[in-house]
MIKEGU-716508 format. One record per residue (C-alpha): residue number from 0; residue in three letters; chain; x, y, z. Coordinates in pm, 1 decimal. Each point is the difference from the previous one (the first is absolute). Layout:
MIKEGU-716508
> NUM  ALA  A  X  Y  Z
...
//
This chain:
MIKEGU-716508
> 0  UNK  A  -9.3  -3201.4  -2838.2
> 1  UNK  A  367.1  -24.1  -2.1
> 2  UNK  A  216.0  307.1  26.1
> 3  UNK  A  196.4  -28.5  -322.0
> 4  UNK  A  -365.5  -53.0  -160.7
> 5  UNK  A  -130.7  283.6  177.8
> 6  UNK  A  310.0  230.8  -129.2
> 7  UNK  A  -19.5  -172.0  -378.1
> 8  UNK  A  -336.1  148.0  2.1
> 9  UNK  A  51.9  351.4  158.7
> 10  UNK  A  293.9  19.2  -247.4
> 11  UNK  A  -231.7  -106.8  -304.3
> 12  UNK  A  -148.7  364.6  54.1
> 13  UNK  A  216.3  221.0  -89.5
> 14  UNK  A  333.1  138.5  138.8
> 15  UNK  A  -40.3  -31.5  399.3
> 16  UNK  A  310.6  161.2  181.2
> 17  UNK  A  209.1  -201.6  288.3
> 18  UNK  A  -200.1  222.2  255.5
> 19  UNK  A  -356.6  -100.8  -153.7
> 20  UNK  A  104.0  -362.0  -37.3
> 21  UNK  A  160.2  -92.7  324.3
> 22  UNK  A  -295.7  242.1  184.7
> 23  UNK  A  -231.8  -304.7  -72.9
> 24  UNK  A  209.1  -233.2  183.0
> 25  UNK  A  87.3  254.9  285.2
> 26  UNK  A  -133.1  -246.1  242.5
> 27  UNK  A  286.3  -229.7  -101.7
> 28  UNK  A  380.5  -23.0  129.8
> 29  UNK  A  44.6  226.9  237.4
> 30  UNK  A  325.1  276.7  7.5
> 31  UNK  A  -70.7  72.8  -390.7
> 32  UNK  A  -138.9  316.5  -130.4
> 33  UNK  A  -267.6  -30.9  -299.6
> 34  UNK  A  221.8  27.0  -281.3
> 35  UNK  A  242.9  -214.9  152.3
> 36  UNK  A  -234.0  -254.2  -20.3
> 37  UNK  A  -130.5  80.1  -353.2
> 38  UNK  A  351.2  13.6  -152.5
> 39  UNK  A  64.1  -368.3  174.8
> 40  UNK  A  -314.2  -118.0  -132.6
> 41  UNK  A  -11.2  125.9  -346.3
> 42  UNK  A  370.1  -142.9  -69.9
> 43  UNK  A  -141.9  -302.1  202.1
> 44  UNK  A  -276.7  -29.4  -254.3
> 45  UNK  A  219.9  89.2  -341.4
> 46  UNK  A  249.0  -213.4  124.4
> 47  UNK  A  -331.7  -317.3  7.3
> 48  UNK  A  -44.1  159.9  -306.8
> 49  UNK  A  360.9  -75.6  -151.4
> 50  UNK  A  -21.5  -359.1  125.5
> 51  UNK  A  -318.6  -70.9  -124.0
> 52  UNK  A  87.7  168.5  -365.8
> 53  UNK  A  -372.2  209.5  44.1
> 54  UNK  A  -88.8  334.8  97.6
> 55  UNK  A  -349.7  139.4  -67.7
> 56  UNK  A  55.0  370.0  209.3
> 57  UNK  A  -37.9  334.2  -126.6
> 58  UNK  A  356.8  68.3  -141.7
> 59  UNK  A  45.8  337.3  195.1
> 60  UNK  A  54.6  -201.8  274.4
> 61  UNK  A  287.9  -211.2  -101.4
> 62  UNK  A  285.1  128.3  128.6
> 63  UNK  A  251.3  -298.7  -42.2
> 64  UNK  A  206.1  -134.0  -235.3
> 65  UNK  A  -79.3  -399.7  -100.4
> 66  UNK  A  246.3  -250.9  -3.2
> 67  UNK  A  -180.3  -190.8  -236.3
> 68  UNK  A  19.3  74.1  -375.8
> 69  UNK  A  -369.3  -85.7  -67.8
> 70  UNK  A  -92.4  298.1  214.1
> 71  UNK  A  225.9  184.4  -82.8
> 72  UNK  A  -55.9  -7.3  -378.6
> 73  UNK  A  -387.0  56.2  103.2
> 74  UNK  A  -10.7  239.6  305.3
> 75  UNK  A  228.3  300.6  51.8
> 76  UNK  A  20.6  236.1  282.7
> 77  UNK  A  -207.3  323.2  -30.2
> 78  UNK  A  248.4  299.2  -12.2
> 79  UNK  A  -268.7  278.9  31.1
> 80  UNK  A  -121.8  26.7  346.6
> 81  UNK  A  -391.4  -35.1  75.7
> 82  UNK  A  -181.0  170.1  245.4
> 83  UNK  A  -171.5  -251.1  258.5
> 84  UNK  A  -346.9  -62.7  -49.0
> 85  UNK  A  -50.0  -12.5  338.3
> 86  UNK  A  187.6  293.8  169.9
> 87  UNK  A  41.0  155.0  -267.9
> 88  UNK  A  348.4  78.4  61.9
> 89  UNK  A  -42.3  134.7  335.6
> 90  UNK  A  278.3  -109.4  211.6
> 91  UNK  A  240.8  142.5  -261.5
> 92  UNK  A  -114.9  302.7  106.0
> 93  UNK  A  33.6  -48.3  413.0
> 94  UNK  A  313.8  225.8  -33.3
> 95  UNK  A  -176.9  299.6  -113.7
> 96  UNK  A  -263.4  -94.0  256.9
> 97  UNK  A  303.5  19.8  265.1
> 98  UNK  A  130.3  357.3  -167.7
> 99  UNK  A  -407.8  92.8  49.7
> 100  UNK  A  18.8  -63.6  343.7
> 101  UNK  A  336.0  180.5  63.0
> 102  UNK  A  -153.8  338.4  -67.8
> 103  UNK  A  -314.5  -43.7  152.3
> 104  UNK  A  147.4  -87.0  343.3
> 105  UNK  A  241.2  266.5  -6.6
> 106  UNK  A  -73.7  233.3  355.0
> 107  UNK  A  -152.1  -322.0  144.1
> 108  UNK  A  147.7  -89.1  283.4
> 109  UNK  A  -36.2  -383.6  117.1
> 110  UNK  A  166.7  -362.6  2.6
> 111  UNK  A  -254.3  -217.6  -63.5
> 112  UNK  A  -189.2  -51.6  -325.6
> 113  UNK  A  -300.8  -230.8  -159.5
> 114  UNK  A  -29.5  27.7  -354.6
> 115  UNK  A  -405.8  -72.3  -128.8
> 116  UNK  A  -110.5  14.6  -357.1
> 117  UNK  A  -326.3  117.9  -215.6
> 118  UNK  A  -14.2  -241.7  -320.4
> 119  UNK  A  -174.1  174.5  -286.6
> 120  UNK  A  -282.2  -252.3  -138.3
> 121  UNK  A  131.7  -120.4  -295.3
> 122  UNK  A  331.2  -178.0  166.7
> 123  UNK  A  -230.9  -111.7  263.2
> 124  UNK  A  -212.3  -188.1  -290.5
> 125  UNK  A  298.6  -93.3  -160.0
> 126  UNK  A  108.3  -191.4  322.3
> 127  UNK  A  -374.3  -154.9  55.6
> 128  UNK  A  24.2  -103.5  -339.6
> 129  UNK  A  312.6  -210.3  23.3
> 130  UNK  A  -114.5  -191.9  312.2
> 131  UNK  A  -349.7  -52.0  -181.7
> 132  UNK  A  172.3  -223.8  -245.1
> 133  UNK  A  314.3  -157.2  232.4
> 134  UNK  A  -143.1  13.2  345.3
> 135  UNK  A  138.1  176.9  317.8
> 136  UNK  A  113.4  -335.0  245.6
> 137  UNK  A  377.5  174.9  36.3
> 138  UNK  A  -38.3  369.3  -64.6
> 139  UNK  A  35.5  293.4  153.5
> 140  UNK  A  -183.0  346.4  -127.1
> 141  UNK  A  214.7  225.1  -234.2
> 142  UNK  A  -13.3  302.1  297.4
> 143  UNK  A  148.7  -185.3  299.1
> 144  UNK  A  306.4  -58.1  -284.4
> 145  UNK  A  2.6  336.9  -105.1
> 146  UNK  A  -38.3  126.1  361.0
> 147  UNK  A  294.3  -232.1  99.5
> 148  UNK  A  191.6  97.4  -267.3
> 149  UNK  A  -31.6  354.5  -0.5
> 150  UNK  A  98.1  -29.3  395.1
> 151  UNK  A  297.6  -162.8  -83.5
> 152  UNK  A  145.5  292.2  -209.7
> 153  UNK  A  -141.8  248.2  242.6
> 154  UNK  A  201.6  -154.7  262.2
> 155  UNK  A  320.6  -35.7  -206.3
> 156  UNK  A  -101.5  396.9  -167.1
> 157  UNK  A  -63.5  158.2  367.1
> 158  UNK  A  162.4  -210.4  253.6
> 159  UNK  A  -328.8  -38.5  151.8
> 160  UNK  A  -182.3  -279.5  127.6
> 161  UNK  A  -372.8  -201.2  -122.8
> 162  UNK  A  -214.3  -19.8  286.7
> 163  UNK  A  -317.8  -221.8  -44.0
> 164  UNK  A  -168.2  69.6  381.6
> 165  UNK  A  77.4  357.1  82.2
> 166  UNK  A  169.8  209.8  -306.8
> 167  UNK  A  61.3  386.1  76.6
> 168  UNK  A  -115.3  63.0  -374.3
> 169  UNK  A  -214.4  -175.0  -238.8
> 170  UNK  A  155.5  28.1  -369.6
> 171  UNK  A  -300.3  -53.4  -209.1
> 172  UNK  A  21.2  -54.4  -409.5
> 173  UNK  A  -255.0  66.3  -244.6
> 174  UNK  A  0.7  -158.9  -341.5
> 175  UNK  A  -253.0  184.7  -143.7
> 176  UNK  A  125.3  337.6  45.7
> 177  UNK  A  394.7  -92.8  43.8
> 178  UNK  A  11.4  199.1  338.0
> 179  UNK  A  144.9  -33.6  328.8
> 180  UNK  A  -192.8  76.3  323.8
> 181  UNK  A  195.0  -6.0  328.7
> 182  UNK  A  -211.6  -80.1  327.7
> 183  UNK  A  143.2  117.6  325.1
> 184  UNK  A  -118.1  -254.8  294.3
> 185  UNK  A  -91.9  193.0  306.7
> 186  UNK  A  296.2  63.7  254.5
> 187  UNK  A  -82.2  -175.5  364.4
> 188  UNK  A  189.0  91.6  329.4
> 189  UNK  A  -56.7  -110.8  305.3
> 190  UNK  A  12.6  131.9  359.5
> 191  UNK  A  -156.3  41.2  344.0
> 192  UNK  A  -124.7  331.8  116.6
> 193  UNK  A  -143.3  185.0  307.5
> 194  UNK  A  -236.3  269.2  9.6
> 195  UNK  A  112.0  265.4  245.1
> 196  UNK  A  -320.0  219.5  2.7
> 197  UNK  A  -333.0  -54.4  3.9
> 198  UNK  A  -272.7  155.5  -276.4
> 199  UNK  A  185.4  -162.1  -299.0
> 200  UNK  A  -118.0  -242.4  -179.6
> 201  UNK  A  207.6  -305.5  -108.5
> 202  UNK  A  -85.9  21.4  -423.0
> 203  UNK  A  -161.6  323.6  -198.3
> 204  UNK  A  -271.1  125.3  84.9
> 205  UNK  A  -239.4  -11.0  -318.9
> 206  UNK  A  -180.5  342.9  134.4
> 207  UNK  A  309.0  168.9  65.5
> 208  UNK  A  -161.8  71.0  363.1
> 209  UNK  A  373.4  -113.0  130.9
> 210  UNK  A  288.4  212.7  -148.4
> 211  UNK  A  275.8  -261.3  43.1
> 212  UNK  A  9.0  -377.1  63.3
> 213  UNK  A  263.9  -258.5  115.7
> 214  UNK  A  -3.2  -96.0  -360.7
> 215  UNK  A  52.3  347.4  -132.7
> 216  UNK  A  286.3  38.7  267.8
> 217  UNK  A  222.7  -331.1  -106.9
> 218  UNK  A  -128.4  34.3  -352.3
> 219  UNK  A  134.3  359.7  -114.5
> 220  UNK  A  383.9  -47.7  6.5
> 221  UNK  A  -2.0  -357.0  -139.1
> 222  UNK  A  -208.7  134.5  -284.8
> 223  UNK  A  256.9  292.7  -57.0
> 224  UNK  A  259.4  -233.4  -14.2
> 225  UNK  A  -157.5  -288.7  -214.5
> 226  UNK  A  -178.7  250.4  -201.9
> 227  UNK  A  -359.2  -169.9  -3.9
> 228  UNK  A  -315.1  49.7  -123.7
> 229  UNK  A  -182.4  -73.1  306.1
> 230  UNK  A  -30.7  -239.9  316.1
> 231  UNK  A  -140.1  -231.8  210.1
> 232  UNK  A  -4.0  -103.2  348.2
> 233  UNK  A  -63.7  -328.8  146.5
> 234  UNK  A  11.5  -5.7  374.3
> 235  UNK  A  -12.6  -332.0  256.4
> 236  UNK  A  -331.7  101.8  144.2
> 237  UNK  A  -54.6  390.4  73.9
> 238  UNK  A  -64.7  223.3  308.3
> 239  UNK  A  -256.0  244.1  23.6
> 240  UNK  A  17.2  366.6  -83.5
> 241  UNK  A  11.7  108.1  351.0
> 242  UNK  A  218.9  -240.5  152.0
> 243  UNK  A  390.5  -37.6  29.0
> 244  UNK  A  198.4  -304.1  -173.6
> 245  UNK  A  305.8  -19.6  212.3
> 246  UNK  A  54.7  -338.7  -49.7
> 247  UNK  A  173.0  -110.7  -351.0
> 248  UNK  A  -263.4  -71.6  -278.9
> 249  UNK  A  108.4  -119.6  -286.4
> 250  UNK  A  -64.8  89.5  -353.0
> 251  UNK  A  83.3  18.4  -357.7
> 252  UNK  A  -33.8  295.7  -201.4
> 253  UNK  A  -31.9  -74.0  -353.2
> 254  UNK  A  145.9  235.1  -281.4
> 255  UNK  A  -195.2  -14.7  -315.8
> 256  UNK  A  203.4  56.9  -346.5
> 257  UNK  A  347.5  129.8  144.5
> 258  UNK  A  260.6  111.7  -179.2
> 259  UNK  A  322.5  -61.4  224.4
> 260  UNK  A  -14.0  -323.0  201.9
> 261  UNK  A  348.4  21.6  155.4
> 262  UNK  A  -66.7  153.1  297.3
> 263  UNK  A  214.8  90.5  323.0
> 264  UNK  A  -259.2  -79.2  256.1
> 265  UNK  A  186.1  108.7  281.3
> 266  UNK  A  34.9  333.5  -87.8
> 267  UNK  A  -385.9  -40.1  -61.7
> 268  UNK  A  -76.9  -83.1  328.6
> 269  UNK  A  185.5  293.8  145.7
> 270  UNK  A  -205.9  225.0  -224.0
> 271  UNK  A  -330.1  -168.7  132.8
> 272  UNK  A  115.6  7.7  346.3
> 273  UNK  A  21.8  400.3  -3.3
> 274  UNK  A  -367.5  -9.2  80.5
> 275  UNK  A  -165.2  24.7  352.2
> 276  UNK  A  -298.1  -148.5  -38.7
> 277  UNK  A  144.5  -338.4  -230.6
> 278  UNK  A  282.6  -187.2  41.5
> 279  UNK  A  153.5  -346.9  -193.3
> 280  UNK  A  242.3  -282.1  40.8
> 281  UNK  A  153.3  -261.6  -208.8
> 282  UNK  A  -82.4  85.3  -364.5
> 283  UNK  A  104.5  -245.5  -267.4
> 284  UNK  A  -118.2  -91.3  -318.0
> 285  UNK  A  -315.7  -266.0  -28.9
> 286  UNK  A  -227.1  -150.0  -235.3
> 287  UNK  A  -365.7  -79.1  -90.3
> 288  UNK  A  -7.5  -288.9  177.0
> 289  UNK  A  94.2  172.5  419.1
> 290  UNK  A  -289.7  247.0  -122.0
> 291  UNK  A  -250.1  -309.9  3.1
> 292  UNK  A  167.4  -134.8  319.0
> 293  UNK  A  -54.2  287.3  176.8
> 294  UNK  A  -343.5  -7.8  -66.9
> 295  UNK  A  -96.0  -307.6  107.2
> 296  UNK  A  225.3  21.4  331.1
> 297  UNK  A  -182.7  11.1  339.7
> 298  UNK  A  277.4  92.1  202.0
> 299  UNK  A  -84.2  85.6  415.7
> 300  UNK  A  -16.6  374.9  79.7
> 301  UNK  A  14.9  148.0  333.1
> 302  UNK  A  -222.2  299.9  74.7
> 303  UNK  A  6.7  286.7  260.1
> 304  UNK  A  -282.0  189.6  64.0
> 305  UNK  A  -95.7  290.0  266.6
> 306  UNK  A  -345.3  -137.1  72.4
> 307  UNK  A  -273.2  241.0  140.3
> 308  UNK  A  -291.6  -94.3  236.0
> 309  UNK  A  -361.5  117.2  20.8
> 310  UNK  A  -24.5  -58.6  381.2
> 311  UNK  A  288.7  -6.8  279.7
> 312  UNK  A  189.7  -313.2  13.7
> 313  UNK  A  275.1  -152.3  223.3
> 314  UNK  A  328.2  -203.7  4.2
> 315  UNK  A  -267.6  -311.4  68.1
> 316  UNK  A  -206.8  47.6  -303.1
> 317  UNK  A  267.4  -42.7  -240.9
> 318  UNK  A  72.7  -370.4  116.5
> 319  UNK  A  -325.1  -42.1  -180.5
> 320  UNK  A  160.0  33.8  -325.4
> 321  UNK  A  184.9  -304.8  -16.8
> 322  UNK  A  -292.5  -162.1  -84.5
> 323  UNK  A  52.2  184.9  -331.1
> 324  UNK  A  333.5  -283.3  -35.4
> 325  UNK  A  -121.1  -218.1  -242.6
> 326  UNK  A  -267.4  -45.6  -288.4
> 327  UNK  A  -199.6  287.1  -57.9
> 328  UNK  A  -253.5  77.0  -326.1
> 329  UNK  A  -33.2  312.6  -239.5
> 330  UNK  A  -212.8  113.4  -265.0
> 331  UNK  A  109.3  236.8  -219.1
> 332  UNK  A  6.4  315.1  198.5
> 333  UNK  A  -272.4  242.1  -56.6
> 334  UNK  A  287.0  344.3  -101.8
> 335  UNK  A  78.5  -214.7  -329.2
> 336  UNK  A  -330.0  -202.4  -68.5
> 337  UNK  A  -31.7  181.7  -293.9
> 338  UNK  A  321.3  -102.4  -171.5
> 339  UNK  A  54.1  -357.2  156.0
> 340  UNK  A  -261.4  -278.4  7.0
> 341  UNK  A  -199.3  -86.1  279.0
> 342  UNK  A  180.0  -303.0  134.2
> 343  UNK  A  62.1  -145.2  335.8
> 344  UNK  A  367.6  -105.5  65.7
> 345  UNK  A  146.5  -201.9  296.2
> 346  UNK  A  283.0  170.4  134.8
> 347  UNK  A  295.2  -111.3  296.3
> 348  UNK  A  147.7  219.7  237.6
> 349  UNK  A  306.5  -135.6  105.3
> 350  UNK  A  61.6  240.5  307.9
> 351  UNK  A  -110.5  265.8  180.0
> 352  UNK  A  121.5  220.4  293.4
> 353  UNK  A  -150.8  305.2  127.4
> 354  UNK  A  184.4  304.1  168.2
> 355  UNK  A  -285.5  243.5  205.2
> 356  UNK  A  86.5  366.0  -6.4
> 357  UNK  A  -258.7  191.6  172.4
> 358  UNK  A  -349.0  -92.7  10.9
> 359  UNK  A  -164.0  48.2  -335.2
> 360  UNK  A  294.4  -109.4  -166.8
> 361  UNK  A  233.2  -251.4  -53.3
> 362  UNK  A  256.9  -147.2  -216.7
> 363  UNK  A  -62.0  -357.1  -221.8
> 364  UNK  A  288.9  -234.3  -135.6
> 365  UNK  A  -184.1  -272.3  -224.4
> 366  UNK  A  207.9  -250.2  -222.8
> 367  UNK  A  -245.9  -163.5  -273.5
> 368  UNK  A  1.8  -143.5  -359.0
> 369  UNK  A  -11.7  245.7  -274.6
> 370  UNK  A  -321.1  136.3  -80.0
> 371  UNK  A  -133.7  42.4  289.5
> 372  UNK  A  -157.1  394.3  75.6
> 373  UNK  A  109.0  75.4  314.4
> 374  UNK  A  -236.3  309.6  52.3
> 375  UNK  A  -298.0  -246.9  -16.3
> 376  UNK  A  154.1  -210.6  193.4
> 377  UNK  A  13.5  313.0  251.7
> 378  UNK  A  -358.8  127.6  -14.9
> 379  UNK  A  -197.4  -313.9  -182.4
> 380  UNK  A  -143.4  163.7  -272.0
> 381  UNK  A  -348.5  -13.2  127.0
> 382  UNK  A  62.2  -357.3  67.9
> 383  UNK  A  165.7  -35.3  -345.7
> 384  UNK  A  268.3  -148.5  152.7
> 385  UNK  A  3.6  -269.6  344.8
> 386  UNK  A  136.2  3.6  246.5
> 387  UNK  A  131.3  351.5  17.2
> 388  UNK  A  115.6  215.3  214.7
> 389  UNK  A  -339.2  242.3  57.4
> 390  UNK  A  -153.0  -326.6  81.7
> 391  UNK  A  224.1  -190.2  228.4
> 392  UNK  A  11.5  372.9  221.2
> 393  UNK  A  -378.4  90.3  -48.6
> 394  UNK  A  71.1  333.3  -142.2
> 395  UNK  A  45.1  216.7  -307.1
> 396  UNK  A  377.0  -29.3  -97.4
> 397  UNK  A  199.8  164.4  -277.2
> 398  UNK  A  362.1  -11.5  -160.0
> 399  UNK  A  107.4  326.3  83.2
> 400  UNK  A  383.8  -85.4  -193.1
> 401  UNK  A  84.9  -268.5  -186.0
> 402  UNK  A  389.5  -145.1  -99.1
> 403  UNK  A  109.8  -294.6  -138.0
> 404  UNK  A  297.1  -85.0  208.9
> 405  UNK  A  133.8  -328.6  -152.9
> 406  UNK  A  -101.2  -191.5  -321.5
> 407  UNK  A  194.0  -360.3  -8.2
> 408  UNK  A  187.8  -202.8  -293.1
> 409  UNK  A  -219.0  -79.1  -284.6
> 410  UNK  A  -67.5  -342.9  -40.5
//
């Protein structure tokens, strides 16, 4: 079907405004807006119609004068104004929309918006019925224009700025009930922490067994100053409980529904930094997107660990370790069997030095991939875990302390 056929017959109706017309050629001539494009085509069509000396279209949509008498004497311009059929008159109303949204973002802070719409049924049928009867090769659906449009005037209204990917606040409309609900997107900051002392663990503790945690610790001033409902922390791996992180891991620590947004992050960091048993470094703002990269990073870690023997060893037992240099397997170890699936994972370590201090003790460097549970690796988990340590000596051996020393770029 042509497009001036297609238009004769949307405009054979009843009245259509610019914005309904040229919405069902959106796919058409780029750098137009809809009713751009309906007002060219609708004088495009009357002006067919003036040559041709016919027009069979509802009269409310005539809205030029014809140069030829015939028409003239025959058709006249409709001075009272018709509602569309399709819209209903809608996007006359976008600037009381835009006065809507004023007031309900007032307080908010943010600089980003996304504007998202809830269509009460009978414009949504109204719509449906209209491409029943022309067909939908070029159009667009009536709430990505109104979401456009209404964006537009927010931006000129508030001197902010539509963001599609990553908004601070979702402005949502509802047709049905005429209200405006503002959305706050969660707040995310990145950063790389050590933990100072041992006996903390890294996120809350569901039992409350654990008074504090590193999350609690970097979490409390940035919620006093963003004024949040609550938070999350997403870490690059985690140590355990017992054992020091003196190496930088990084994280992100996610605010959910904040209030301010415009945060001075250095003064932040001193606050955080007042603790002894947590401490952080370069905090900037982040996204959604370095939260699901820093899951799926396996960046190396180095370990040290004060290693204790069953039996006496010497200086010459320890060479025996470097057999440990290479591929080694793991199941799931047997302290978290009950909240981890039973699987058996290949594992590298990278390298490995030893350092003997008397003769029941000594200390272990290891550098490995990510995931890899170092204490097993130490006493072999009932032979969870090979080689190990306890196996390559031929006695009992535990990880008496635990630190992660070094934790390399993300990749």
């Amino acid at each position: 079907m042509r497009v001036m056929e297609k238009v004769g017959m949307i405009l054979k109706l009843g009245y259509v405004c610019d914005h309904c017309l040229g919405r069902q050629f959106a796919q058409l001539l780029e750098g137009y807006s809809n009713d751009e494009r309906g007002r060219i085509l609708r004088k495009a069509f009357l002006m067919n119609a003036d040559a041709q000396r016919k027009i069979d279209i509802d009269k409310a949509n005539i809205t030029e004068q014809f140069h030829s008498e015939e028409l003239k004497k025959t058709v006249k311009r409709s001075k009272k104004k018709s509602k569309c059929i399709v819209c209903g008159g809608l996007f006359e109303g976008i600037d009381k929309w835009t006065k809507k949204i004023k007031k309900a973002v007032k307080g908010v802070e943010f600089n980003t918006f996304l504007v998202g719409t809830k269509l009460n049924a009978d414009l949504i049928d109204r719509e449906e019925r209209l491409w029943e009867k022309v067909g939908i090769d070029f159009c667009e659906p009536i709430k990505a224009e109104i979401n456009r449009e209404t964006g537009k005037r927010v931006e000129r209204a508030l001197g902010k700025r539509a963001d599609l990917e990553s908004p601070d606040i979702n402005i949502i409309l509802n047709f049905s009930t005429g209200r405006v609900k503002v959305e706050k997107n969660p707040l995310f900051i990145y950063g790389e922490y050590q933990k100072l002392r041992r006996g903390i663990p890294q996120t809350i503790w569901p039992s409350g067994k654990y008074k504090t945690s590193v999350q609690q610790i970097i979490a409390k001033p940035v919620m006093a100053a963003t004024r949040g409902e609550w938070h999350k922390f997403h870490g690059a791996g985690r140590e355990d409980i017992d054992a020091r992180c003196l190496g930088w891991r990084p994280f992100v620590l996610e605010i959910t529904e904040p209030s301010k947004r415009r945060l001075q992050l250095k003064a932040l960091q001193k606050k955080i930094n007042k603790s002894k048993s947590v401490q952080v470094r370069r905090l900037r703002k982040s996204g959604i997107k370095e939260v699901r990269a820093l899951k799926q990073a396996r960046p190396l870690k180095t370990y040290s660990a004060l290693v204790k023997t069953g039996k006496d060893i010497s200086r010459k037992d320890l060479k025996k370790l470097k057999k440990l240099v290479g591929e080694i397997q793991q199941r799931t170890p047997s302290r978290v069997s009950h909240r981890r699936a039973n699987r058996r994972r290949k594992r590298k370590v990278r390298k490995l030095r030893t350092k003997y201090k008397d003769k029941r003790r000594f200390l272990l460097t290891v550098e490995t991939v990510a995931g890899t549970y170092i204490k097993e690796l130490i006493s072999g988990d009932n032979g969870r875990t090979r080689p190990s340590v306890a196996e390559l000596l031929g006695t009992k051996c535990v990880c008496e302390q635990l630190d992660v020393i070094k934790i390399g770029k993300l990749k």
